[in-house]
N, C-alpha and C positions, 0 to 999 in steps of 0.2 A: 533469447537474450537472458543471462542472467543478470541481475541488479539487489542490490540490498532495500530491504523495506524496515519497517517499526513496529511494533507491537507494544501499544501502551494497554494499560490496566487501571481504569479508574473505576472509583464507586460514587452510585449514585443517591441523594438523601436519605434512601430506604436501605442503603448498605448491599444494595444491589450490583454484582459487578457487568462491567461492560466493557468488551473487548474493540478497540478501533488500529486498526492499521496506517499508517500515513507513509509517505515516500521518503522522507526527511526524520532527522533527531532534533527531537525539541529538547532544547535546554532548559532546565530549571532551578527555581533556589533550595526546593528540599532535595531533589537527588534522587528520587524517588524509584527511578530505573526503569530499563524496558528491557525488552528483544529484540537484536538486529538478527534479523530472517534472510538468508540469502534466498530467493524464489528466481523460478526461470519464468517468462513470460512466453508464450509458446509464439512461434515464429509466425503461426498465420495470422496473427492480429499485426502484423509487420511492425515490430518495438523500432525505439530510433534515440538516439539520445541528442537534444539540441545541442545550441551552443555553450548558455549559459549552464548544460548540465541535467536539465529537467530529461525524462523518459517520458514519453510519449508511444501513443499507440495510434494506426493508420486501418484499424480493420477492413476499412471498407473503400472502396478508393474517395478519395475529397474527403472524407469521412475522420478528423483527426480529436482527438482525446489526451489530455495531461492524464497522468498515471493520480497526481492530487485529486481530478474530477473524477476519476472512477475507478479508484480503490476503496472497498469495501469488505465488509464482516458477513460473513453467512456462516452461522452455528458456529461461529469461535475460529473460524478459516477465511484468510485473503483471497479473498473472490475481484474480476474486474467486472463490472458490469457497463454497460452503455446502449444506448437507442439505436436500431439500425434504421436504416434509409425508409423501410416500411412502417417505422414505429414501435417495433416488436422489442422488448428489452430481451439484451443477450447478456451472458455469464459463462464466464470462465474459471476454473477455481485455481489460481496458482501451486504447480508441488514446489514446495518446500527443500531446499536442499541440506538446511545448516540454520540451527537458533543459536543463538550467543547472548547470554545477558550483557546488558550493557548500561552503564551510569549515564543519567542524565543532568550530571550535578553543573553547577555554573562554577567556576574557580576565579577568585579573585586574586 
């Protein structure tokens, strides 16, 4: 399945940067901007998209996950990680298809 993700850029009080991905565009008042990522989710974690819209993952049968709960950063890459049935965390590293800067400004 392919779906769009986020790529925000913030710093931290030591001027430190830190890379987070999210599923969704948050809107702000500075504008400040991000990257909309098109990434594929690989099929065998069986993607799904509800009703309201959210992506979802089923890796394992019973076994279901929002893309918000286990979307994650590994070394500056959109990784999905989650707990399988044993306990053991798994990781997936999403490829990347298409970056596109993108405004995150609020318009009044």
């Amino acid at each position: 399945m392919t779906t769009k993700i986020y790529e925000y850029t913030n710093t931290t009080p030591t001027e430190a940067y830190i890379t987070t991905f999210k599923p969704t565009l948050i809107r702000d008042h500075n504008g400040r901007g991000c990257w909309e990522l098109e990434v594929e989710i690989p099929e065998e974690l069986n993607p799904y998209e509800t009703a309201t819209g959210e992506i979802c993952i089923e890796p394992e049968k019973g076994w279901k996950y929002s893309l918000l709960e286990t979307l994650k950063t590994q070394k500056g890459k959109p990784v999905i990680t989650w707990d399988s049935k044993t306990g053991e965390k798994k990781i997936k590293i999403l490829k990347v298809k298409s970056r596109t800067e993108k405004s995150t400004a609020i318009y009044i």
